[in-house]
TIVO-2410 file (N, C-alpha, C; in nm, 3 decimals):
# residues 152
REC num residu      c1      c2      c3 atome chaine
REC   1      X   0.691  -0.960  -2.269     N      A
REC   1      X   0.648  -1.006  -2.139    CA      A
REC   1      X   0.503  -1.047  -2.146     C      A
REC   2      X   0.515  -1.167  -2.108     N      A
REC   2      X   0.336  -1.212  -2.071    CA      A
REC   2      X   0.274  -1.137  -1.962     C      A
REC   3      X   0.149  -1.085  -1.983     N      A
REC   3      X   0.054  -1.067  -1.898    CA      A
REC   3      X   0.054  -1.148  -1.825     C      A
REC   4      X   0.051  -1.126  -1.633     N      A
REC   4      X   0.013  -1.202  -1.534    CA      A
REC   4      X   0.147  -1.309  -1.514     C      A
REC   5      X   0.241  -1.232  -1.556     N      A
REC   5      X   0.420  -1.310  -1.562    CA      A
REC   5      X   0.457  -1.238  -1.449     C      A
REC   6      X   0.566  -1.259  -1.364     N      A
REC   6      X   0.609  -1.212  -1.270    CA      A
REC   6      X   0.662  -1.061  -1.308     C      A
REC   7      X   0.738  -1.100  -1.443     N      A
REC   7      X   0.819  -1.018  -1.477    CA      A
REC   7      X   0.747  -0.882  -1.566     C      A
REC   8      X   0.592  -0.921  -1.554     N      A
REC   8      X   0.582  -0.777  -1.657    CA      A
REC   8      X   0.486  -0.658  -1.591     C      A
REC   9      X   0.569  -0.635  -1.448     N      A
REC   9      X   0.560  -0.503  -1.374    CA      A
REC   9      X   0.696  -0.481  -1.280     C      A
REC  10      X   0.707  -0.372  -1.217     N      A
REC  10      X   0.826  -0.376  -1.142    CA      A
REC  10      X   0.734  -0.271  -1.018     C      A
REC  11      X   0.829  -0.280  -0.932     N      A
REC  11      X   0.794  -0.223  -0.817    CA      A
REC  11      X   0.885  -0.092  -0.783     C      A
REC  12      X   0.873   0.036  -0.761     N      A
REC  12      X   0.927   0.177  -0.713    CA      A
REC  12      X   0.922   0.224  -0.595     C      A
REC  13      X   0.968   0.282  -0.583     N      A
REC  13      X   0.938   0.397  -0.455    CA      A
REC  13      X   0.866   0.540  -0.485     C      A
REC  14      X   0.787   0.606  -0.453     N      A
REC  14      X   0.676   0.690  -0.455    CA      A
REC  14      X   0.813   0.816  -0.396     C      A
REC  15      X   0.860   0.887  -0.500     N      A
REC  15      X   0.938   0.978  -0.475    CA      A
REC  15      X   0.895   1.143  -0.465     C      A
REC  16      X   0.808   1.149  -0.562     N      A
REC  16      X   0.731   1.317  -0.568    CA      A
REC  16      X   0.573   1.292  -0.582     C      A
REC  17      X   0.560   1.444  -0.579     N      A
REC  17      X   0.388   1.443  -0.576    CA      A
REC  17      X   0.388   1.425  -0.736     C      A
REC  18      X   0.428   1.466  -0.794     N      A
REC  18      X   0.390   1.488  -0.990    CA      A
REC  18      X   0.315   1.309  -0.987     C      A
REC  19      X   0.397   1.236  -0.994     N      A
REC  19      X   0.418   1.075  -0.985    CA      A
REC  19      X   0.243   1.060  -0.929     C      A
REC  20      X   0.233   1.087  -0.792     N      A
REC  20      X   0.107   1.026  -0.716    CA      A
REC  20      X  -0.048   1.103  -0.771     C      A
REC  21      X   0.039   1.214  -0.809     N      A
REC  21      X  -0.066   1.256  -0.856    CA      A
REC  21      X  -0.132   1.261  -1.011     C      A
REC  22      X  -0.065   1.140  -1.085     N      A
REC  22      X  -0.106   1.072  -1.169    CA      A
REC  22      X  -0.186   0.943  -1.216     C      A
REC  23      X  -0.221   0.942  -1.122     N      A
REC  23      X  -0.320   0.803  -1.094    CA      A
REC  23      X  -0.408   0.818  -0.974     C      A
REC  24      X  -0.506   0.944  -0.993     N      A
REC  24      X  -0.561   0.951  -0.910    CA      A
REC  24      X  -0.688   0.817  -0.868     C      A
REC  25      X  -0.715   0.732  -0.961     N      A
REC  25      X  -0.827   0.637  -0.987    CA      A
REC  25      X  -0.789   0.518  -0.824     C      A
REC  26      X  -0.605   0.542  -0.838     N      A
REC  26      X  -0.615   0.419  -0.734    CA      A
REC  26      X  -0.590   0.439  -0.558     C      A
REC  27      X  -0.654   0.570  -0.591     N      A
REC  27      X  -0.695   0.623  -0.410    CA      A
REC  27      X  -0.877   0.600  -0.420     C      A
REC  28      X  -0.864   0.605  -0.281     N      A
REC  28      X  -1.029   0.628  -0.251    CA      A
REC  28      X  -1.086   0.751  -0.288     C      A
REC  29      X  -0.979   0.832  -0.248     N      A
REC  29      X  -1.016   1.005  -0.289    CA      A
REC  29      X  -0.892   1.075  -0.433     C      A
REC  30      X  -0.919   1.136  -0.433     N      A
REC  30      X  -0.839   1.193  -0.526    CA      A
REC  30      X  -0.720   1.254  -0.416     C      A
REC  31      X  -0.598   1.237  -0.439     N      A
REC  31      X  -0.511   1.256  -0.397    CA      A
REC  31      X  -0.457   1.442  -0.415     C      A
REC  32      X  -0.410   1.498  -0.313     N      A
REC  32      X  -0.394   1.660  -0.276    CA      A
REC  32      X  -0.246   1.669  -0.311     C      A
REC  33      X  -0.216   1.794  -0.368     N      A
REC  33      X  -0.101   1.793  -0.366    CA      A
REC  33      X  -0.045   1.814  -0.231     C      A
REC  34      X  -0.071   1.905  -0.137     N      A
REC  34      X  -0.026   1.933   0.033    CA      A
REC  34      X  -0.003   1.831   0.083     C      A
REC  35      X  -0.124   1.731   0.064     N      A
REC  35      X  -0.140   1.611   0.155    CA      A
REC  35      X  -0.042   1.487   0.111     C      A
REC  36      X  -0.010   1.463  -0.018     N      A
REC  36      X   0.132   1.411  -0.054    CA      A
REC  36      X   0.216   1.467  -0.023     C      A
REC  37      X   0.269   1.563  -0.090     N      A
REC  37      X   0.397   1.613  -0.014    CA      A
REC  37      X   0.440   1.601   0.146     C      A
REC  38      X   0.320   1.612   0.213     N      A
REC  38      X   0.340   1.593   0.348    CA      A
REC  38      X   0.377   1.456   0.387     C      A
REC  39      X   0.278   1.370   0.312     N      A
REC  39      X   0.301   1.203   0.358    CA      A
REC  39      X   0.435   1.152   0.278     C      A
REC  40      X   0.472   1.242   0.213     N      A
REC  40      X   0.642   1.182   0.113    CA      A
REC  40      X   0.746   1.215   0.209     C      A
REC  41      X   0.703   1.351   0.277     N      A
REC  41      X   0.818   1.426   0.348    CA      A
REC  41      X   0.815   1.298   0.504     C      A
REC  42      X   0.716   1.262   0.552     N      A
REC  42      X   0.704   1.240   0.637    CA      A
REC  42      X   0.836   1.139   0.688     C      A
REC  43      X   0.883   1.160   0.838     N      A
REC  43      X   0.915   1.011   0.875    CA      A
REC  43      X   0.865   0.912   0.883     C      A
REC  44      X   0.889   0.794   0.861     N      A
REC  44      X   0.855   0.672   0.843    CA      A
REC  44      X   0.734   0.658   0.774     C      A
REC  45      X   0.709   0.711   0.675     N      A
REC  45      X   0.580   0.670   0.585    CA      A
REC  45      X   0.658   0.649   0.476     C      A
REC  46      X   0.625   0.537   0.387     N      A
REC  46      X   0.699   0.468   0.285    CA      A
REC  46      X   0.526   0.463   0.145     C      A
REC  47      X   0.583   0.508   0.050     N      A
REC  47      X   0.460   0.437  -0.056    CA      A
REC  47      X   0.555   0.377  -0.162     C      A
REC  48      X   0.492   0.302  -0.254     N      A
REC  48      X   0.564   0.208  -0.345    CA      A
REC  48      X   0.446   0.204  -0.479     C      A
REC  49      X   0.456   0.181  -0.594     N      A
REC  49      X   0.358   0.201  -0.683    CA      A
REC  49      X   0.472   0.100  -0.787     C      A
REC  50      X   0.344   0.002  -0.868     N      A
REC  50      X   0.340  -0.114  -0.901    CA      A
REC  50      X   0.357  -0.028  -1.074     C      A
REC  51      X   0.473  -0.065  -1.177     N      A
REC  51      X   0.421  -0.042  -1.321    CA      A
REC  51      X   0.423  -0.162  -1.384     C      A
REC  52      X   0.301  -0.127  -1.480     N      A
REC  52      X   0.324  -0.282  -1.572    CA      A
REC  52      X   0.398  -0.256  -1.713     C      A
REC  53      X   0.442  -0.343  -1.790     N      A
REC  53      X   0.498  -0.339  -1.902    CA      A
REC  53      X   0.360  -0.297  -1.983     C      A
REC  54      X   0.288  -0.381  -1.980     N      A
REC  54      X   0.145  -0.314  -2.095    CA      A
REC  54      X   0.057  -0.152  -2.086     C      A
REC  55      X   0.097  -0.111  -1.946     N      A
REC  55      X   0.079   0.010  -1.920    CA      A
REC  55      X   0.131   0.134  -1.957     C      A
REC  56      X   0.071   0.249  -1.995     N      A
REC  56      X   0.108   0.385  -2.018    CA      A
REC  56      X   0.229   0.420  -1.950     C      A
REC  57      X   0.370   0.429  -2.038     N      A
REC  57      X   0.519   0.450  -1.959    CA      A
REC  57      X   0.429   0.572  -1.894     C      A
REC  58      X   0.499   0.503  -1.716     N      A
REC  58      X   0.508   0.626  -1.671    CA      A
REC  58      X   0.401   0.629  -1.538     C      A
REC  59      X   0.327   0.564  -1.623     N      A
REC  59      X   0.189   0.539  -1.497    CA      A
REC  59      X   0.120   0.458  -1.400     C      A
REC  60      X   0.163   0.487  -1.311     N      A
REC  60      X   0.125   0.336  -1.213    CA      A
REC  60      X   0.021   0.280  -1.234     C      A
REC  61      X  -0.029   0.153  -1.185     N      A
REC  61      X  -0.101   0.036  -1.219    CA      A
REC  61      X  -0.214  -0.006  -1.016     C      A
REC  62      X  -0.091   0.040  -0.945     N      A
REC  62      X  -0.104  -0.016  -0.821    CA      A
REC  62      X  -0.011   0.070  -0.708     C      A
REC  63      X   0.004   0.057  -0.614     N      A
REC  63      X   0.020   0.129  -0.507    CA      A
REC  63      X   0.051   0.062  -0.370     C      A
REC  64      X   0.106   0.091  -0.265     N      A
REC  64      X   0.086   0.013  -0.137    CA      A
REC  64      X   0.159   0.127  -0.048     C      A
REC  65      X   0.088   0.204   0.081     N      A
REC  65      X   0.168   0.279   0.206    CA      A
REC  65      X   0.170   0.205   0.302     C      A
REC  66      X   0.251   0.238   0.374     N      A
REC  66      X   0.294   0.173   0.491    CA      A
REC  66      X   0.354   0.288   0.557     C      A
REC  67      X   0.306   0.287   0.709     N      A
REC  67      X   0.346   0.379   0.823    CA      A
REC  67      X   0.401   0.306   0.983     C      A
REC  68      X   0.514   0.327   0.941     N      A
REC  68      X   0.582   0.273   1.085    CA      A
REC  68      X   0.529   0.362   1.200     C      A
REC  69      X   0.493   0.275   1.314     N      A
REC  69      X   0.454   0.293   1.381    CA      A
REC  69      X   0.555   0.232   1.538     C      A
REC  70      X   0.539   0.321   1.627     N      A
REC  70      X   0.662   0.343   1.767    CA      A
REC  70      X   0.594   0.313   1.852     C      A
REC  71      X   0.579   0.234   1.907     N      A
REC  71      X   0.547   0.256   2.092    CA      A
REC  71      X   0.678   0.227   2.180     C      A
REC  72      X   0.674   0.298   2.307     N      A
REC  72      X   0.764   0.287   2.396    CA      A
REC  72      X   0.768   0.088   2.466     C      A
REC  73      X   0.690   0.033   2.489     N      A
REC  73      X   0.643  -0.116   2.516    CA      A
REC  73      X   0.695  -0.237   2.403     C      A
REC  74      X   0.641  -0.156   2.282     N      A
REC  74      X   0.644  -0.303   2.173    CA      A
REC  74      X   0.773  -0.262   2.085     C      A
REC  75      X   0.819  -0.119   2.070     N      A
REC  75      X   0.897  -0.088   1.927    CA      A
REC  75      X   0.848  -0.091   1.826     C      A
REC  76      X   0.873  -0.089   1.674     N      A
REC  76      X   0.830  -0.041   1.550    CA      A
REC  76      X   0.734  -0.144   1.496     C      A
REC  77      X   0.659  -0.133   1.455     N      A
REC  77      X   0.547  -0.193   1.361    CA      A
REC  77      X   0.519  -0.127   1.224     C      A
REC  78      X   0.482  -0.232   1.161     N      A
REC  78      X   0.476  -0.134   1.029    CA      A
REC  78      X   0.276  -0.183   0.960     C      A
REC  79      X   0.247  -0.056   0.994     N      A
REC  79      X   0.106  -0.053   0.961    CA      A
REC  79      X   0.100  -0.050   0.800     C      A
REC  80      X   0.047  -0.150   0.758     N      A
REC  80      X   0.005  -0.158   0.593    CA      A
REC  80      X  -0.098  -0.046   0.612     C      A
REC  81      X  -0.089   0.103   0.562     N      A
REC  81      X  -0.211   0.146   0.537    CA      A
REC  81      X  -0.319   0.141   0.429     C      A
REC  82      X  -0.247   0.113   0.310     N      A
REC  82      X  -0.340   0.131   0.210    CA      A
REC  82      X  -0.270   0.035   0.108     C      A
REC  83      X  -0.351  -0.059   0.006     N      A
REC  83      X  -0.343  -0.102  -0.117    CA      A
REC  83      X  -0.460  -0.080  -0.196     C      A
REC  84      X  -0.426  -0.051  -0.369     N      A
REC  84      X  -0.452  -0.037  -0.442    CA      A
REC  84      X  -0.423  -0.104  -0.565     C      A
REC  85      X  -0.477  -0.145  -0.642     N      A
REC  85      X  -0.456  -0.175  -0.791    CA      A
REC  85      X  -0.550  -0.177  -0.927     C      A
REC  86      X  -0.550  -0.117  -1.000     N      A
REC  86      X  -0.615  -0.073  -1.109    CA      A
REC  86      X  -0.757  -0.191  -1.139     C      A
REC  87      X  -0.851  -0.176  -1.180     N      A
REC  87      X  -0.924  -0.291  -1.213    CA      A
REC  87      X  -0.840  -0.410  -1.341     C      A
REC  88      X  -0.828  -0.303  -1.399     N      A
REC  88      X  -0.764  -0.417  -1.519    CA      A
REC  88      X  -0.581  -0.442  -1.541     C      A
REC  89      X  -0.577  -0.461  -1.379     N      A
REC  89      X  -0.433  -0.511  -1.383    CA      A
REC  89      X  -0.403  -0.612  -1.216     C      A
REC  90      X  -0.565  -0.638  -1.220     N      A
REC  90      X  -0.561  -0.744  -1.066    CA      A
REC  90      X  -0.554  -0.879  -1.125     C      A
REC  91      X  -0.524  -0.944  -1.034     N      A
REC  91      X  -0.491  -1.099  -1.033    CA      A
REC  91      X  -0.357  -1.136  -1.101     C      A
REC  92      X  -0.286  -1.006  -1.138     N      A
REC  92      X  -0.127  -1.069  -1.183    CA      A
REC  92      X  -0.026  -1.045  -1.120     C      A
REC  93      X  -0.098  -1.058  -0.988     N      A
REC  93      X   0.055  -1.084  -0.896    CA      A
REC  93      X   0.100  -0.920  -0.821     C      A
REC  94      X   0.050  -0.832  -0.871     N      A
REC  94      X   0.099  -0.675  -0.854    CA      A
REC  94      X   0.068  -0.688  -0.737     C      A
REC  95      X  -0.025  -0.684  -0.660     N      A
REC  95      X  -0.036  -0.667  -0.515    CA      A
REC  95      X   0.020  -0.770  -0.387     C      A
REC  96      X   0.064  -0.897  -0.495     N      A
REC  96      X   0.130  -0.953  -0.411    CA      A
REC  96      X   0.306  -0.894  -0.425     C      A
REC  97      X   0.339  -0.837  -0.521     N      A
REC  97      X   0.442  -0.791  -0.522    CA      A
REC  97      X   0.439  -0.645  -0.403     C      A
REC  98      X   0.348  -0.578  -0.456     N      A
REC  98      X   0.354  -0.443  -0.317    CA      A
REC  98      X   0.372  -0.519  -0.239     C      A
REC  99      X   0.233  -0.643  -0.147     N      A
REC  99      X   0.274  -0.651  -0.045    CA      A
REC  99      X   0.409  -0.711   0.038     C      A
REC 100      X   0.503  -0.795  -0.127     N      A
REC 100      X   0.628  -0.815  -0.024    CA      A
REC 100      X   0.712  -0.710  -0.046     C      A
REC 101      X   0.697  -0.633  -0.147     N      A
REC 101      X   0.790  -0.507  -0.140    CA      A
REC 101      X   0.810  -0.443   0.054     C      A
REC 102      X   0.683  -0.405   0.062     N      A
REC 102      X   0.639  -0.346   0.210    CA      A
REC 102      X   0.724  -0.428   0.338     C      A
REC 103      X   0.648  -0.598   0.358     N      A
REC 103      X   0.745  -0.655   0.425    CA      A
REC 103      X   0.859  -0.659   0.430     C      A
REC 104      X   0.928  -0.669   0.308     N      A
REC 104      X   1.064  -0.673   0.285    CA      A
REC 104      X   1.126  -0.546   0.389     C      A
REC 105      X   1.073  -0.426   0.325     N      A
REC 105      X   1.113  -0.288   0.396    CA      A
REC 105      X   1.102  -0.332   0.530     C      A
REC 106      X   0.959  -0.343   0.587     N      A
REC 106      X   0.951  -0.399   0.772    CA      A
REC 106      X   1.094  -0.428   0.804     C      A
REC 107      X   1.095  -0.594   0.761     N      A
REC 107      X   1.191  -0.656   0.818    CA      A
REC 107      X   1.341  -0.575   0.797     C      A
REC 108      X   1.374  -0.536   0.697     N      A
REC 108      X   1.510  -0.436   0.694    CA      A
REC 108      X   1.495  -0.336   0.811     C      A
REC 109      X   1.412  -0.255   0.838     N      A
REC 109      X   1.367  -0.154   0.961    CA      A
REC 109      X   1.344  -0.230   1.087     C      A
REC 110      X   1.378  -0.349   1.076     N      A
REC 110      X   1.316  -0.437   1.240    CA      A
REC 110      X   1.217  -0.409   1.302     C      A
REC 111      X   1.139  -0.401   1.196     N      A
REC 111      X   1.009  -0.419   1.221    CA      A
REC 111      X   0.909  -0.522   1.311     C      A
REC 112      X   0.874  -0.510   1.425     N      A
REC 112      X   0.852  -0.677   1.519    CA      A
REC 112      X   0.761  -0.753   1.420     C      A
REC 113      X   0.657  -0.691   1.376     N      A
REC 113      X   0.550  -0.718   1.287    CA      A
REC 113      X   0.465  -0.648   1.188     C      A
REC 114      X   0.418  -0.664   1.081     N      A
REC 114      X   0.335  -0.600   0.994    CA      A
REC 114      X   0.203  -0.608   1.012     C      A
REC 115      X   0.109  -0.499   0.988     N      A
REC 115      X  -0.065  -0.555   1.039    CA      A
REC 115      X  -0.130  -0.456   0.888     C      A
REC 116      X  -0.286  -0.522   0.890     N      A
REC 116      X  -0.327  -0.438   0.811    CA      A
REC 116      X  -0.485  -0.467   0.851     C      A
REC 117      X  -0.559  -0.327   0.861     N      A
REC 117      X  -0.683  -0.354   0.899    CA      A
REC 117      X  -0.780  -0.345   0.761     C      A
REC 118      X  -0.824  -0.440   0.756     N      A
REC 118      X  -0.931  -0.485   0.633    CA      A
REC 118      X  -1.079  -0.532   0.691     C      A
REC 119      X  -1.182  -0.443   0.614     N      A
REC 119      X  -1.328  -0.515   0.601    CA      A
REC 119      X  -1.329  -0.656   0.596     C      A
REC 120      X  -1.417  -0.726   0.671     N      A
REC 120      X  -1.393  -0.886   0.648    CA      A
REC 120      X  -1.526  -0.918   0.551     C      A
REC 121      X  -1.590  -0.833   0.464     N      A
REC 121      X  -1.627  -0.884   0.331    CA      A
REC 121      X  -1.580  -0.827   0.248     C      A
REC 122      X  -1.428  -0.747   0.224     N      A
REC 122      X  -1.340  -0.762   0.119    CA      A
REC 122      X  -1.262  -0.889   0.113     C      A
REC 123      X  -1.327  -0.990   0.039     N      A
REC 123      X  -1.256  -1.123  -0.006    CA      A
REC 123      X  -1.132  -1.073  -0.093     C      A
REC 124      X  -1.089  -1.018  -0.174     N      A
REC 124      X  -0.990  -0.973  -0.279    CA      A
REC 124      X  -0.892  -0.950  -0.141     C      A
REC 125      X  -0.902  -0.835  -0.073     N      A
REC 125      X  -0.773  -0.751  -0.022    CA      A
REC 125      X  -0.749  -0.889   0.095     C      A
REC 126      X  -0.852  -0.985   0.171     N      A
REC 126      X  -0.813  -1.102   0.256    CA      A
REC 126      X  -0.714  -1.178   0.172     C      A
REC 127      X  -0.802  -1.245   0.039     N      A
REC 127      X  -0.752  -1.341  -0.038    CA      A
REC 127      X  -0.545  -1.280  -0.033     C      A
REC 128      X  -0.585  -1.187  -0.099     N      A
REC 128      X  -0.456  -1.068  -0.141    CA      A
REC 128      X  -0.320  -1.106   0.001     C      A
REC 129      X  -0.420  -1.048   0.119     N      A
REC 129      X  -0.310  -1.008   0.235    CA      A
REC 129      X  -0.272  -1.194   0.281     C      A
REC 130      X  -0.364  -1.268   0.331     N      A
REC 130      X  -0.313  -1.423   0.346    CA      A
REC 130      X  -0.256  -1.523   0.261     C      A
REC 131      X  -0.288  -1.456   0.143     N      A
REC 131      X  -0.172  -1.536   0.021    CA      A
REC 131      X  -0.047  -1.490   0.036     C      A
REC 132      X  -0.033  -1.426   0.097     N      A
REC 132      X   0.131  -1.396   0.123    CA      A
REC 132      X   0.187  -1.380   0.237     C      A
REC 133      X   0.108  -1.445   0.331     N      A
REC 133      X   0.145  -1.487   0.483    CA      A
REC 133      X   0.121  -1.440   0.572     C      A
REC 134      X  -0.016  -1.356   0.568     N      A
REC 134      X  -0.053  -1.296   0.718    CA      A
REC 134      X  -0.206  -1.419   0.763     C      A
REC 135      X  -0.220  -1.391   0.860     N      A
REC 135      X  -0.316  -1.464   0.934    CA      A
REC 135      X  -0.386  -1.368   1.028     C      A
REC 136      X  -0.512  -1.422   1.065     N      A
REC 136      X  -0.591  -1.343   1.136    CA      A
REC 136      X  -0.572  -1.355   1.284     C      A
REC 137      X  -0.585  -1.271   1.277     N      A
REC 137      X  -0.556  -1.204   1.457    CA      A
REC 137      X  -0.640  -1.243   1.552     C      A
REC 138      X  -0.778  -1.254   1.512     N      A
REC 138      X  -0.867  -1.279   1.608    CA      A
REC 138      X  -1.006  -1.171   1.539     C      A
REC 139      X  -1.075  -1.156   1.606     N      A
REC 139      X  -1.147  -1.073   1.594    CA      A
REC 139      X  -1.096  -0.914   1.678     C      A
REC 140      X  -1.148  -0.852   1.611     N      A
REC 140      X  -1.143  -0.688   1.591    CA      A
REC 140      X  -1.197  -0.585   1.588     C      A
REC 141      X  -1.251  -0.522   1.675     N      A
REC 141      X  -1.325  -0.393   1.604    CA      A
REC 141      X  -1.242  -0.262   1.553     C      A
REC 142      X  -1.257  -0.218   1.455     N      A
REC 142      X  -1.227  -0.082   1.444    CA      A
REC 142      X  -1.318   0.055   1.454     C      A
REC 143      X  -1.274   0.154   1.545     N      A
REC 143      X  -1.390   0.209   1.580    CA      A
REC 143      X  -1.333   0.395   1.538     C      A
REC 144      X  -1.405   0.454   1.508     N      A
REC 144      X  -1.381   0.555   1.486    CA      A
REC 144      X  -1.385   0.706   1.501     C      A
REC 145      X  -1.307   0.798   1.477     N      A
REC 145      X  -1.368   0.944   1.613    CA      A
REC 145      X  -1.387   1.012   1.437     C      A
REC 146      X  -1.482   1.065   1.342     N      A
REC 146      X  -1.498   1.152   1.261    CA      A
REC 146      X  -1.455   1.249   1.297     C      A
REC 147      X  -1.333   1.331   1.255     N      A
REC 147      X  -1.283   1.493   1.279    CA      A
REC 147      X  -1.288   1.586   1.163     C      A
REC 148      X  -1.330   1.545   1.030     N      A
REC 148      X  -1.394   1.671   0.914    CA      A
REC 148      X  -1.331   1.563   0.815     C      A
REC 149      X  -1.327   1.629   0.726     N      A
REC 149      X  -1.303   1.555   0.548    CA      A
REC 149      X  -1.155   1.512   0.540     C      A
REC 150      X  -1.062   1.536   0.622     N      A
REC 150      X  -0.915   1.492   0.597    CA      A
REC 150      X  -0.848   1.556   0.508     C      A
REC 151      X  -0.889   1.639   0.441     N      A
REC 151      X  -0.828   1.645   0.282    CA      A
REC 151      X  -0.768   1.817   0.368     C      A
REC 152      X  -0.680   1.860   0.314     N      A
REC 152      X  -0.632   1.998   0.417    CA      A
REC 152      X  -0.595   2.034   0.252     C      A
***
């Protein structure tokens, strides 16, 4: 398989903690065992992790969660929460594969729409999310309530 070929990664489902907690490099934080297990067990939280053929059997490369989200008004949405991908396995397509892995799921779940909130001077994760068919919303703030370190 060529590097940066469609074909030389595949896409999974994020089934146990052992798995997530082998690639701690492609979280922001180092990943908990409690705090996986909880987000695996959870309803409607989905993760997916990207392997490449040139990569260590076994070890993800990349990553993508997604958390359906309910309101009584609109119905299900599926919040992109997080992407990831290794430094030396970007630009071959892996994150465009998470991100249609993810949609794909949406739309099977009837999902009305997919969103994902991104820094607008991360050019990579824009470039990333509108190369594969999202568009901007408008302007946005995201604003935030700090409640301690998250990590339990």
């Amino acid at each position: 398989m060529n590097p940066g070929s469609e074909t030389d990664h595949d896409i999974r489902r994020a089934t146990d903690v052992e798995t997530v907690l082998l690639a701690p490099e492609l979280f922001d934080h180092t990943p908990t065992p409690e705090a996986t297990r909880r987000f695996l067990a959870a309803p409607g939280h989905h993760m997916f992790f990207a392997y490449a053929a040139d990569a260590p059997a076994g070890i993800p490369v990349g990553f993508i969660t997604g958390i359906e989200m309910l309101h009584p008004d609109k119905g299900v949405e599926m919040c992109l929460y997080e992407l990831g991908v290794a430094e030396d396995y970007r630009r071959r397509g892996i994150a465009t594969a998470l991100i249609h892995t993810l949609h794909t799921l949406a739309r099977d779940l009837d999902c009305y729409d997919m969103w994902v909130a991104v820094d607008t001077d991360n050019d990579p994760a824009l470039g990333a999310y509108r190369g594969t068919g999202a568009t901007d919303d408008g302007g946005c703030a995201v604003l935030t309530w700090e409640l301690g370190d998250g990590v339990e």
